[in-house]
C-alpha positions in Angstrom: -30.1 2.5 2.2 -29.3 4.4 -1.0 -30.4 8.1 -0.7 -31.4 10.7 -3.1 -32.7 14.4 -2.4 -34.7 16.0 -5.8 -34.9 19.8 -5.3 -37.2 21.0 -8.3 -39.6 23.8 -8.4 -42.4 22.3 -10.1 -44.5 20.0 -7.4 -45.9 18.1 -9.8 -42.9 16.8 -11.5 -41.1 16.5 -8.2 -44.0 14.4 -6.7 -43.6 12.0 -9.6 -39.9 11.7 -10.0 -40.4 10.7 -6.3 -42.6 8.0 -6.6 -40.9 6.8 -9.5 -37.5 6.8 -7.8 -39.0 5.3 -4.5 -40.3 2.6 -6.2 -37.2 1.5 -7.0 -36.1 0.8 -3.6 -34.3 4.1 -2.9 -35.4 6.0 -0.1 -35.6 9.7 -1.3 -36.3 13.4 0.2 -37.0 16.4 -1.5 -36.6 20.3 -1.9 -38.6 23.4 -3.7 -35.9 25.5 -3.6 -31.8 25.8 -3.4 -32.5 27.0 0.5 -34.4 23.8 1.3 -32.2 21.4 -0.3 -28.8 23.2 1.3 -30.5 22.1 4.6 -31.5 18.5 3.6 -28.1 18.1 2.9 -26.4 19.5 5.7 -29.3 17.2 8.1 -29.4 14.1 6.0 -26.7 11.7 4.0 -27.2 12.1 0.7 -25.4 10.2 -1.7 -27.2 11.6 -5.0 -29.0 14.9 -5.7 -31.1 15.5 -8.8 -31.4 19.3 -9.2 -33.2 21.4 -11.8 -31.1 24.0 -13.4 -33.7 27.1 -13.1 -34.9 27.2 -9.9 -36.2 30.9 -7.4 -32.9 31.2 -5.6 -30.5 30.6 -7.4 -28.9 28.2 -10.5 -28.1 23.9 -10.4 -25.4 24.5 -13.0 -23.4 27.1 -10.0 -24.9 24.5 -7.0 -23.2 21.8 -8.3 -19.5 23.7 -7.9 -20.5 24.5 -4.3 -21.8 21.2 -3.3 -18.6 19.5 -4.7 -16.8 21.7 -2.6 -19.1 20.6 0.5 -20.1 17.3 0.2 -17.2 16.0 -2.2 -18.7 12.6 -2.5 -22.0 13.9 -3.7 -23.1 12.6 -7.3 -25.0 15.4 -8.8 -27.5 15.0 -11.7 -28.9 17.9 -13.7 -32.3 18.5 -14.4 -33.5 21.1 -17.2 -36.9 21.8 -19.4 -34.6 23.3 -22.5 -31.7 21.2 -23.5 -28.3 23.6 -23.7 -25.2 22.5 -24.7 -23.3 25.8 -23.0 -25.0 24.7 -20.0 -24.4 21.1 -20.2 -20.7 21.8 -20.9 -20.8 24.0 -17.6 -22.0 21.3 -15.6 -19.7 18.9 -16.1 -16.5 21.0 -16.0 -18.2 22.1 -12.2 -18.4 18.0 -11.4 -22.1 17.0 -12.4 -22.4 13.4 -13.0 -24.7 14.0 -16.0 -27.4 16.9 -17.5 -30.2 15.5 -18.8 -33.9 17.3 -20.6 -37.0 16.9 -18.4 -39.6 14.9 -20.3 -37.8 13.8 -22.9 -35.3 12.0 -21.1 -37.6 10.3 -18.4 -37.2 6.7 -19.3 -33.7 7.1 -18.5 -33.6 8.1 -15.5 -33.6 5.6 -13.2 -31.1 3.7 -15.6 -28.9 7.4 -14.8 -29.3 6.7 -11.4 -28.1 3.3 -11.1 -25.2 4.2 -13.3 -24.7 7.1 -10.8 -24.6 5.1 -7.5 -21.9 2.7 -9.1 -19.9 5.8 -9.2 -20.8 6.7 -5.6 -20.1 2.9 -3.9 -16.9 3.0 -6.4 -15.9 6.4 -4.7 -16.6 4.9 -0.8 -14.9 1.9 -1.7 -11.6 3.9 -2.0 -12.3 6.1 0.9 -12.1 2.8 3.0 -9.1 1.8 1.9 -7.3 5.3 1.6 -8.6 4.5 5.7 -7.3 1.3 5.9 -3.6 2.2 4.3 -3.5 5.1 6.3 -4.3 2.8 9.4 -1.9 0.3 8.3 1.3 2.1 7.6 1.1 4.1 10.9 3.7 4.4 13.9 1.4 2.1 15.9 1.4 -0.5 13.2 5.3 -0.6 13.1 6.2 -3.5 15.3 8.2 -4.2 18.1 9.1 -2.9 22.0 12.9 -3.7 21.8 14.8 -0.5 22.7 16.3 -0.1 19.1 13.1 0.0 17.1 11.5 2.6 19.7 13.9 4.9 19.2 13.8 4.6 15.7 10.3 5.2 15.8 10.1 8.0 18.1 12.9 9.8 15.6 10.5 9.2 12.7 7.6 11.0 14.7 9.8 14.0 15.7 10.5 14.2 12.1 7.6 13.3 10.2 5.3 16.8 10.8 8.6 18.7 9.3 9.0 19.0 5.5 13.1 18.0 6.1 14.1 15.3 3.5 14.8 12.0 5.5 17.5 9.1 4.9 16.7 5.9 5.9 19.6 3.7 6.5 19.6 -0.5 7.0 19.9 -3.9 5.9 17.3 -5.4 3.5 14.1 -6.4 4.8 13.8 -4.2 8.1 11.5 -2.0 7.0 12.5 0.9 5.6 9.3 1.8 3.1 6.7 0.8 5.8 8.7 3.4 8.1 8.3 5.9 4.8 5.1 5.4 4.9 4.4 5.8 8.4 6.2 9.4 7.8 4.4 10.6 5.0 1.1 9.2 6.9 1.8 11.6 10.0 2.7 14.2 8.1 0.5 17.7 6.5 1.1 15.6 3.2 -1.1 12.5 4.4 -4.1 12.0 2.0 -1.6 13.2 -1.1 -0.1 10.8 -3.1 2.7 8.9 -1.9 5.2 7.2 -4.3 7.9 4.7 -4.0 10.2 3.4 -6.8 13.4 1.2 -6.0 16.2 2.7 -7.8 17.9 -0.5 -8.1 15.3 -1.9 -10.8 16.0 0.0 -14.0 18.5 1.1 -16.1 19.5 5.0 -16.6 17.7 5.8 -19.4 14.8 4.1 -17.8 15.1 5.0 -14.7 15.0 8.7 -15.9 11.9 8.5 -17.6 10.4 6.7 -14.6 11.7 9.5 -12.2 11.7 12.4 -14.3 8.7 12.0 -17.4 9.5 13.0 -20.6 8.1 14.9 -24.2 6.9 13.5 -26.9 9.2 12.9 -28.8 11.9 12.9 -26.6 13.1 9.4 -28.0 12.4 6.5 -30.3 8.3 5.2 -29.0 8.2 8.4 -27.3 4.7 8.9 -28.7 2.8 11.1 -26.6 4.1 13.0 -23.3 4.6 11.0 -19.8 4.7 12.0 -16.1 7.5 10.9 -13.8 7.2 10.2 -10.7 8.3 13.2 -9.0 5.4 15.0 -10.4 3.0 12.4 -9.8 3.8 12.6 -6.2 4.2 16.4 -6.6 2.2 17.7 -2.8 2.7 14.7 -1.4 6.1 11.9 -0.8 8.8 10.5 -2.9 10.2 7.6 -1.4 13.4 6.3 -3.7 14.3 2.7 -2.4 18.0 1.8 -3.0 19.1 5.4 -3.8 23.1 4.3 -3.7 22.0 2.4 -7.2 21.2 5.9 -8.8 23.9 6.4 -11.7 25.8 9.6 -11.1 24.3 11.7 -13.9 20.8 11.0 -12.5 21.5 12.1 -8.7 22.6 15.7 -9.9 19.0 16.2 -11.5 17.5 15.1 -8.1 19.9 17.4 -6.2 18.3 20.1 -8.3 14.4 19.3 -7.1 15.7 19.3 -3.4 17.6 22.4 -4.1 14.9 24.1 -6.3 11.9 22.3 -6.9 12.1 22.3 -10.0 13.4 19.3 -12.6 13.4 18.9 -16.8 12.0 16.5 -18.5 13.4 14.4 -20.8 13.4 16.3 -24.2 11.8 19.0 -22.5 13.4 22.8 -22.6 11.6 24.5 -19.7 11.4 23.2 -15.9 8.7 21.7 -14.5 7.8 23.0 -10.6 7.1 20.4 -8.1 6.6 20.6 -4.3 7.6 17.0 -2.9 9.3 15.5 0.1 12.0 13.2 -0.7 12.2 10.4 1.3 15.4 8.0 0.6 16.8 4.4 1.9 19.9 2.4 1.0 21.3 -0.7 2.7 24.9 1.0 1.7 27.5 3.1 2.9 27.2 6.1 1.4 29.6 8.1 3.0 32.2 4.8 1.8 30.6 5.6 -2.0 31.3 9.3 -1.7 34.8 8.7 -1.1 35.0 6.1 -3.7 33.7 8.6 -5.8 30.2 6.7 -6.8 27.5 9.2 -5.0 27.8 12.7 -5.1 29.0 14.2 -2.2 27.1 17.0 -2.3 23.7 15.2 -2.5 24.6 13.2 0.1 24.4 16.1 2.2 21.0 16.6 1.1 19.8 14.1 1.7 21.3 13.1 5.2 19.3 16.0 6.6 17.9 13.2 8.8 19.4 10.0 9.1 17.5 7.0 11.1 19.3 3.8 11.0 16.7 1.1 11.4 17.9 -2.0 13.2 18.5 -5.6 11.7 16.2 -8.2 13.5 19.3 -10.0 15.0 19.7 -6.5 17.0 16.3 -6.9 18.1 15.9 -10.7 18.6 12.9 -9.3 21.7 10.5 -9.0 18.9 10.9 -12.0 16.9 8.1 -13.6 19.0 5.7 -10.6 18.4 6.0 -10.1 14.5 6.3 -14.1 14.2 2.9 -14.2 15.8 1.6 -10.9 13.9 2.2 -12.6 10.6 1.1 -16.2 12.0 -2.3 -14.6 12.7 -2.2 -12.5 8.9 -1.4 -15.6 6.9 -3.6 -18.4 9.0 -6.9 -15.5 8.3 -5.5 -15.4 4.8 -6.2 -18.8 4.1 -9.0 -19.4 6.3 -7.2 -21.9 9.1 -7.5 -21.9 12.3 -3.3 -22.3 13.7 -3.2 -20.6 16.8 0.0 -20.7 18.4 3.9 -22.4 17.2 5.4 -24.9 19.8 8.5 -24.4 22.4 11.3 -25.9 19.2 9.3 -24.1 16.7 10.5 -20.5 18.4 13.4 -21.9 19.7 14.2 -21.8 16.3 13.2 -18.6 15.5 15.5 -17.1 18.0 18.4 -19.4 16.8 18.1 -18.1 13.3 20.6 -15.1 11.9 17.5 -13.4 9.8 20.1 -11.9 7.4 16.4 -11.3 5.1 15.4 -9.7 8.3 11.7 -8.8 8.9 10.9 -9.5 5.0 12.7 -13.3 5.6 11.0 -14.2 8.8 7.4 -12.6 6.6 8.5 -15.4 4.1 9.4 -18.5 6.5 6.1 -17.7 8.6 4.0 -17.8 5.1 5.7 -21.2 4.5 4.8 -22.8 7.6 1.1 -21.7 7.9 1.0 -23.1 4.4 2.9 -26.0 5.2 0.9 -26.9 8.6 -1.9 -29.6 9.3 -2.2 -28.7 12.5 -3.6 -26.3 14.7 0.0 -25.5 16.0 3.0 -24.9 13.7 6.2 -27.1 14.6 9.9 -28.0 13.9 9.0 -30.1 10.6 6.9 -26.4 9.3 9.9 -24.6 8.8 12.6 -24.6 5.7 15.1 -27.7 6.2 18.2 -25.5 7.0 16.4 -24.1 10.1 15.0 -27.5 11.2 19.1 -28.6 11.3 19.9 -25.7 13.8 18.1 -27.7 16.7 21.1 -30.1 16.2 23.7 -27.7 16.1 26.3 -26.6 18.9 26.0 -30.2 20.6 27.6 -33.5 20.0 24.9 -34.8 18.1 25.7 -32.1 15.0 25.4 -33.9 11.7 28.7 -34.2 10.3 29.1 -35.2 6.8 31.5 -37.6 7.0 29.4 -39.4 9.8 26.8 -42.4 8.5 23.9 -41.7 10.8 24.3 -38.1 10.3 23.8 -38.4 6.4 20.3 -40.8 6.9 18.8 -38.5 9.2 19.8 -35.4 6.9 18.3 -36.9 3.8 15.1 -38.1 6.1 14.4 -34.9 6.8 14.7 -33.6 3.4 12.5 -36.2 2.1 9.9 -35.0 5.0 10.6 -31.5 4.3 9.8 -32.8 0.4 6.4 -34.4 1.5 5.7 -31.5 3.8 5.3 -33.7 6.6 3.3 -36.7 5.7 5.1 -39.4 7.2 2.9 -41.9 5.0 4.1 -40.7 1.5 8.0 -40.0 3.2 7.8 -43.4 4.1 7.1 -45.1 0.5 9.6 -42.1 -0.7 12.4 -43.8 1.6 10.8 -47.3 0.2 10.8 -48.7 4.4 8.0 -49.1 6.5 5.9 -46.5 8.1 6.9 -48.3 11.6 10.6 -48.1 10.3 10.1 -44.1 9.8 8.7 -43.6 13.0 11.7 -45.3 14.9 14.2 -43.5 13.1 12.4 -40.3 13.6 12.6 -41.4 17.4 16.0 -42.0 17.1 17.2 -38.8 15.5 14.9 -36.6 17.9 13.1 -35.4 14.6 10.0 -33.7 15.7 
């Protein structure tokens, strides 16, 4: 149910804004006084007040800076007898919703209050999924019980209440932003922004601007002045992907912010002061760049305050059944089947498989096969056509390419893979009989 409380003064009017409001569905209490309303709303859930500016105890225009403060998520709607623009002005810089004249105005205010309760379910919407990030990119959400990702994890909790900077080393695709995230989500900076740019994507100059912001003017289209993302994320996280990508001139101006906090814009003269956490990943060896000369030595000592080398999922082979089962369960809800579990050769490959993508490659296949699948249980025939050739491999059977019976059950299975399994349509593809299929499939042990 929608609530609204009306504190006004005047019974009459109040009366009747009630029963006009009610009437509308809403269900609504109401106050005489600044007193009696301050206790409705520290008793009831309010989502909208209307409040009359000139009431015995005290002002609307002042209440509405202290219930912002209070209730943040509050819509407040200003009633007055005598229209004044100083007031009005006042109002909204203390976070009404609107200030409108009693009498004149009354035919628009249930329209107002609609309008107002758009705001308010607009507001909720992204309190739930602040929630829901928040509960997503956790330390419980990460993954895994293999020894080399729990203590991974239980380094990024000893570190994440500090404000130390934090390099995260590893391959591509293990999981170094969700492992940010986790950090800046345990952390006094949770509920501030957090922001993540991979340093790998731009150029220089680009990258600059992106990082950094700029003046007006600063440069050709440089029309009006821009924020980077250091001081978007300014009281809360950084998180540079790929920071062994950064061109030279650009790491000395982050070395400043982690040794001053403080940075210039682009075309700017005077520094701009920031209070952020850097949070940085690369897949290389930095310590090989600094002595090739590539990355600064000196940030690198920044920034290796607190190194956690995350592990590649060939070091943790253990929980390729649990995250293949996690994302079988994410992508079969996604698109609304019902594929429950992956048979014995199905795994079997899993296990088999190098994962040189790691977690973000084995994301990818098991999106694929739920996709791919007809059945209620994913199979050999679900998965990409080079993995489906690693159940022959390391035997006598392995196709060879000089071999006869090796090149026709290689191209069956392509043409399978092709049809995504519809023996029917691979059949007429292969121009034999469905029959035919079937006892080659039988022959070559194709699922």
């Amino acid at each position: 149910m929608k609530t609204i409380l009306v504190i006004d003064d005047e019974d009459k009017l109040r009366g009747l804004l009630v029963r006009i409001i009610r009437a509308e569905g809403f269900e609504v209490f109401e106050a005489a006084n600044l007193k009696e309303g301050s206790k409705q709303l520290a008793t009831k859930q309010i989502d909208v007040l209307l409040c009359d500016v000139k009431l015995p105890d005290g002002n609307g225009v002042d209440f509405v800076s202290s219930t912002k403060i209070f209730y943040p998520s509050i819509e407040t709607i200003l009633l007055t007898a005598y229209g004044n623009v100083a007031d009005g002005v006042q109002a909204m810089k203390n976070g009404a919703f609107d200030y409108i004249t009693k009498g004149d105005d009354n035919d628009k205010i249930i329209p107002l209050i609609n309008k107002t309760f758009e705001k308010v379910a607009l507001k909720k919407r992204v309190e739930q999924l602040e929630e829901q990030v928040g509960k997503r990119y956790n330390f419980d959400s990460i993954l895994g019980s293999s020894v080399a990702i729990q203590e991974c994890i239980n380094l990024a909790k000893r570190v994440a209440p500090t404000e130390a900077t934090v390099l995260l080393l590893g391959e591509t695709g293990t999981g170094k932003e969700v492992f940010a995230q986790a950090i800046h989500n345990s952390s006094s900076r949770v509920g501030k922004p957090f922001m993540a740019l991979n340093c790998s994507a731009f150029g220089k100059e680009i990258l600059e601007s992106e990082i950094f912001g700029y003046k007006a003017g600063a440069f050709t289209g440089a029309i009006k002045d821009k924020k980077g993302l250091i001081e978007e994320a300014s009281t809360g996280t950084l998180f540079l992907d790929e920071i062994g990508e950064m061109h030279v001139e650009l790491q000395s101006k982050l070395l400043r912010v982690l040794e001053t906090s403080e940075f210039i814009k682009v075309g700017d003269t005077k520094p701009t002061k920031v209070s952020v956490r850097i949070i940085a990943a690369t897949n290389r060896d930095l310590q090989q760049e600094v002595k090739e000369g590539k990355f600064r030595e000196d940030l690198y000592y920044r920034l290796n305050v607190f190194t956690i080398l995350l592990p590649s999922l060939r070091d943790r082979k253990k929980d390729i059944p649990m995250l293949a089962n996690h994302f079988l369960e994410l992508f079969s809800n996604k698109i609304n089947r019902k594929i429950c579990k992956m048979n014995a050769e199905f795994q079997e490959n899993l296990m088999k498989h190098e994962w040189k993508g790691n977690i973000r490659e084995l994301k990818n296949v098991m999106e694929r096969a739920v996709i791919l699948s007809d059945e209620d249980e994913l199979t050999n025939q679900n998965l990409p056509l080079e993995m489906q050739l690693q159940s022959t491999q390391g035997n006598s059977n392995q196709l060879s390419a000089f071999d006869l019976a090796s090149a026709e059950k290689l191209h069956i299975l392509r043409i399978l893979n092709y049809c995504k399994g519809n023996k029917t349509e691979t059949a007429k593809l292969l121009n034999i009989g469905l029959t035919t299929l079937y006892r080659k499939l039988e022959e070559y042990k194709i699922g």
